[in-house]
ChimeraX commands (.cxc) that place a marker at each C-alpha (Angstrom):
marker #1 position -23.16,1.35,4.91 radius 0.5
marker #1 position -24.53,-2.11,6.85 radius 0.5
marker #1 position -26.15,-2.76,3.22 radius 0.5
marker #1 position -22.64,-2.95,1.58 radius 0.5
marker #1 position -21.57,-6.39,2.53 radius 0.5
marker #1 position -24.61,-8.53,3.27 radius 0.5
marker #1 position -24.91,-11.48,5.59 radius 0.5
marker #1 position -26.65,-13.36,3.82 radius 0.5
marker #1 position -25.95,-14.96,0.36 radius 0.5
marker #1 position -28.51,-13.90,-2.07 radius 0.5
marker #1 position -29.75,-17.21,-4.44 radius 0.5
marker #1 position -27.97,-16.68,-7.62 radius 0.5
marker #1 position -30.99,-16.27,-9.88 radius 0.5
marker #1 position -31.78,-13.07,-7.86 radius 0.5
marker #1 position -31.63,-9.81,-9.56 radius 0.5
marker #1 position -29.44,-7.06,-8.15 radius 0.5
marker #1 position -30.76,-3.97,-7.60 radius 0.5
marker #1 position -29.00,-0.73,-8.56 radius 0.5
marker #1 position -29.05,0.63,-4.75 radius 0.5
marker #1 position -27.30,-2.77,-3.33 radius 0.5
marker #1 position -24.59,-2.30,-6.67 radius 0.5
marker #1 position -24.35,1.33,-5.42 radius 0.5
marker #1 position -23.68,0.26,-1.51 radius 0.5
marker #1 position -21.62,-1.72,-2.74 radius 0.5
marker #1 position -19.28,0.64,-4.50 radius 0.5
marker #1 position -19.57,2.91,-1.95 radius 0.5
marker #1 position -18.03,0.56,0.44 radius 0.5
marker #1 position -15.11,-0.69,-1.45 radius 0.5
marker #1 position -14.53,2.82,-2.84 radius 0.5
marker #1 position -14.12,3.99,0.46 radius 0.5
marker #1 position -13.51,2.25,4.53 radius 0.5
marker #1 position -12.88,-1.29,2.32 radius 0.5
marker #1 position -10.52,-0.05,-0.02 radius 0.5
marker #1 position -6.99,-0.29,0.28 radius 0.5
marker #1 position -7.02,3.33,0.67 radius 0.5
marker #1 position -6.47,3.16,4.74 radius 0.5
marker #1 position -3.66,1.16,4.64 radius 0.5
marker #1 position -1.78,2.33,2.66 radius 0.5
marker #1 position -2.56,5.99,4.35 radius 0.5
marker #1 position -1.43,4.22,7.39 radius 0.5
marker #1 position 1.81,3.37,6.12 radius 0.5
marker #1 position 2.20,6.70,4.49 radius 0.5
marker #1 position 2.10,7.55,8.03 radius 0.5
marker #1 position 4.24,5.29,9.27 radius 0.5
marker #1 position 7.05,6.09,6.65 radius 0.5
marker #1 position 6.77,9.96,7.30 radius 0.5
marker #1 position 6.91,8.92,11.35 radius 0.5
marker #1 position 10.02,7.01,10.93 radius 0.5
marker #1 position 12.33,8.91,8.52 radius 0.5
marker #1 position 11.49,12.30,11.16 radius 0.5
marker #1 position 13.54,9.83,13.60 radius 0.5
marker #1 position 15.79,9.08,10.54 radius 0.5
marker #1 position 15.01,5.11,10.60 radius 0.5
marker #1 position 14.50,3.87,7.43 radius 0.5
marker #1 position 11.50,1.54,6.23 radius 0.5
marker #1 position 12.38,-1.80,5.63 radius 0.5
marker #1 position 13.21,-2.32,2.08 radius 0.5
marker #1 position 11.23,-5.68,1.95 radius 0.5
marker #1 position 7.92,-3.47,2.72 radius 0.5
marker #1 position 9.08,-1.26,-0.55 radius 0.5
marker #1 position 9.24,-4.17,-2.80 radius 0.5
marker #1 position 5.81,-5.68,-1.84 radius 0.5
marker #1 position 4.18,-2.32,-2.15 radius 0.5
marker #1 position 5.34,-2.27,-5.75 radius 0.5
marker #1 position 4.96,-5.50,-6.62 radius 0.5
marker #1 position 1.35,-5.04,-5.96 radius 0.5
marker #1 position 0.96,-2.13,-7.78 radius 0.5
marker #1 position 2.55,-3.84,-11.07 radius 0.5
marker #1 position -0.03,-6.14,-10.30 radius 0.5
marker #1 position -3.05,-3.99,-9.68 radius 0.5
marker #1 position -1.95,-2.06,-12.51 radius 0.5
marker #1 position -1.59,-5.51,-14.67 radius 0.5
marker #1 position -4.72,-6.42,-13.81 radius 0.5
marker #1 position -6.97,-2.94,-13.83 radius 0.5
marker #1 position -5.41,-1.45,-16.54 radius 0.5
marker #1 position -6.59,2.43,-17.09 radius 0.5
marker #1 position -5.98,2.76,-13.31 radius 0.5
marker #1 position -3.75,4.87,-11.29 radius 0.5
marker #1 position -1.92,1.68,-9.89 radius 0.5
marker #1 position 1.50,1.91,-11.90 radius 0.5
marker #1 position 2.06,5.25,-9.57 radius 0.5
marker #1 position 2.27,3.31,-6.17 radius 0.5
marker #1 position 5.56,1.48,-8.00 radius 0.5
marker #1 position 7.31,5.06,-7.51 radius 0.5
marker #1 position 6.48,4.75,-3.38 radius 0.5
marker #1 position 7.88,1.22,-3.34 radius 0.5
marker #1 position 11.51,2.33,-5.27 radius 0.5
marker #1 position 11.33,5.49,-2.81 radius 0.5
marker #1 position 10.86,3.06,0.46 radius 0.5
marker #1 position 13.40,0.47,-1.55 radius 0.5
marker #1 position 16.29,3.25,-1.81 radius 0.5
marker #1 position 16.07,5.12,1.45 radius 0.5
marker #1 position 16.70,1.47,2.87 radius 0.5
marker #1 position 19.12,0.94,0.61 radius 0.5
marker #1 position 20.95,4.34,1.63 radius 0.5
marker #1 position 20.51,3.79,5.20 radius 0.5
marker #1 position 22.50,0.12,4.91 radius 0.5
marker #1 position 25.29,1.95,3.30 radius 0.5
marker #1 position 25.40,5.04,5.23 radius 0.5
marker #1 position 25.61,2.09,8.66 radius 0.5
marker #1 position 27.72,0.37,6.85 radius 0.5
marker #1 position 30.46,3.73,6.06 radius 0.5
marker #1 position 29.60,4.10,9.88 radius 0.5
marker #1 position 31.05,0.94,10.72 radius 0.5
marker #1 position 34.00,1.96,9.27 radius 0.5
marker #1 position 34.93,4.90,10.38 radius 0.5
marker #1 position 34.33,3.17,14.12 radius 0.5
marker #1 position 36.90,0.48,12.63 radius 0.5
marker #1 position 39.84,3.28,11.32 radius 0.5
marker #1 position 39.10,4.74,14.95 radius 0.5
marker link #1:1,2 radius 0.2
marker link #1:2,3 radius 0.2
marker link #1:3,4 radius 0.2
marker link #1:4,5 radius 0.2
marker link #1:5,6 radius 0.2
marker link #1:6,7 radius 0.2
marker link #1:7,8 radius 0.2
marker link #1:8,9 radius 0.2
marker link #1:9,10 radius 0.2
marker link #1:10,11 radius 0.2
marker link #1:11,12 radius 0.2
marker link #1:12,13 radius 0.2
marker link #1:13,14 radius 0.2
marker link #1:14,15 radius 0.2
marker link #1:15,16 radius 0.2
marker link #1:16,17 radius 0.2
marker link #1:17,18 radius 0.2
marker link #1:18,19 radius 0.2
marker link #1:19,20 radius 0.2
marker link #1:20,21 radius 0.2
marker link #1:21,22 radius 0.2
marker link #1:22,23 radius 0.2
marker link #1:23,24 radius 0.2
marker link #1:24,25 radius 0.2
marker link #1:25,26 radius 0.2
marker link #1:26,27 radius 0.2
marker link #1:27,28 radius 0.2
marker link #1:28,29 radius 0.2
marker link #1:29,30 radius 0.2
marker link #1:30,31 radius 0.2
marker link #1:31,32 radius 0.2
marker link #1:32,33 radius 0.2
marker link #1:33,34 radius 0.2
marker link #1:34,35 radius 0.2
marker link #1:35,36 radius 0.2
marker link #1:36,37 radius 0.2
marker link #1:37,38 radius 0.2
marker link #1:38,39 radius 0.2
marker link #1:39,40 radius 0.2
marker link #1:40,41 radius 0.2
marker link #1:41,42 radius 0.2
marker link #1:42,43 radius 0.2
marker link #1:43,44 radius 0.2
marker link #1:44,45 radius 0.2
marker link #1:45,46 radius 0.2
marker link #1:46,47 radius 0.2
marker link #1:47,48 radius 0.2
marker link #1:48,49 radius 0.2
marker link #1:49,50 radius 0.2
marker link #1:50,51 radius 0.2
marker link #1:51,52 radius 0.2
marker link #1:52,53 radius 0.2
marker link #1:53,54 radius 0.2
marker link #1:54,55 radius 0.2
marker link #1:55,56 radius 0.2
marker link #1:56,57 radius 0.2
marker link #1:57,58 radius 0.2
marker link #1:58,59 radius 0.2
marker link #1:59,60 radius 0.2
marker link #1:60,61 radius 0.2
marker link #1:61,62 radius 0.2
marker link #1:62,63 radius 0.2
marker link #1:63,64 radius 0.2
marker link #1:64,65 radius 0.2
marker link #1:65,66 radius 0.2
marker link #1:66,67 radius 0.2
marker link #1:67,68 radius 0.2
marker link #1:68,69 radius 0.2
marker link #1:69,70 radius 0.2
marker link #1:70,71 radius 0.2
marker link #1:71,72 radius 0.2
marker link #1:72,73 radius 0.2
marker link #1:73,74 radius 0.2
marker link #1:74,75 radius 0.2
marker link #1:75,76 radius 0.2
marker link #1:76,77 radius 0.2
marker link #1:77,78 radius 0.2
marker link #1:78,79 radius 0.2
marker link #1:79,80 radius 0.2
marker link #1:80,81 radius 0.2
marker link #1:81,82 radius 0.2
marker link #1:82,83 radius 0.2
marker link #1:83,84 radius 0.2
marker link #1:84,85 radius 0.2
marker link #1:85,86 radius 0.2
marker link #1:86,87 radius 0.2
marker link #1:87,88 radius 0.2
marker link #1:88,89 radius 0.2
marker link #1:89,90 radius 0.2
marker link #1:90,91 radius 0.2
marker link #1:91,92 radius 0.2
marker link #1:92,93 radius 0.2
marker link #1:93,94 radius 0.2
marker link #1:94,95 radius 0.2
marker link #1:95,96 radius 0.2
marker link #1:96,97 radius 0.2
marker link #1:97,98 radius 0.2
marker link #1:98,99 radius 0.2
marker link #1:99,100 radius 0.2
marker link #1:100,101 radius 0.2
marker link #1:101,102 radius 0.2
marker link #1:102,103 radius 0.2
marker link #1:103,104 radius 0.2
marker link #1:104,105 radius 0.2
marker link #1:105,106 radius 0.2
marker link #1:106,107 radius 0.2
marker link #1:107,108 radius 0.2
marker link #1:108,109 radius 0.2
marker link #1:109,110 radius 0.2
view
């Protein structure tokens, strides 16, 4: 794991070996991929709509925007199914501004 990312800058006439290539992948296939994040904010969405508080819709649109990207720019990969979390977190926003919004209304007839 200490092998992945090295401290110091190899010369670039120096031939990689197939074990620092394979520490390699095994770090950024695993603790340095984006995979934690975004498991954090999984977590983070399910924790908020159990109190009923909607995710920001702003964090919804990143989230797919970089998917359409990732999935631009590494084509056979399983980006392009992240877009599907970002419209999810973009409408339950979207429905909690209008359901405050017939709320506020209601309050106003009252």
């Amino acid at each position: 794991m200490w092998a992945a990312v090295p401290l110091v800058l190899a010369d670039g006439d120096a031939i990689r070996s197939v074990e620092s290539l394979q520490n390699e992948v095994t770090f950024w296939g695993g603790p340095g991929s984006f995979a934690v994040p975004l498991i954090l904010l999984g977590c983070l969405t399910w924790h908020l709509a159990g109190r009923g508080v909607a995710v920001p819709a702003g964090i919804g649109w990143g989230l797919a925007a970089w998917c359409v990207l990732g999935g631009v720019l590494l084509v056979p990969s399983p980006f392009f199914a992240g877009i599907i979390s970002g419209a999810l977190i973009v409408l339950a926003a979207r429905k909690d501004d209008r359901s405050r919004a017939a709320r506020g209304r209601e309050r106003d007839m009252v």
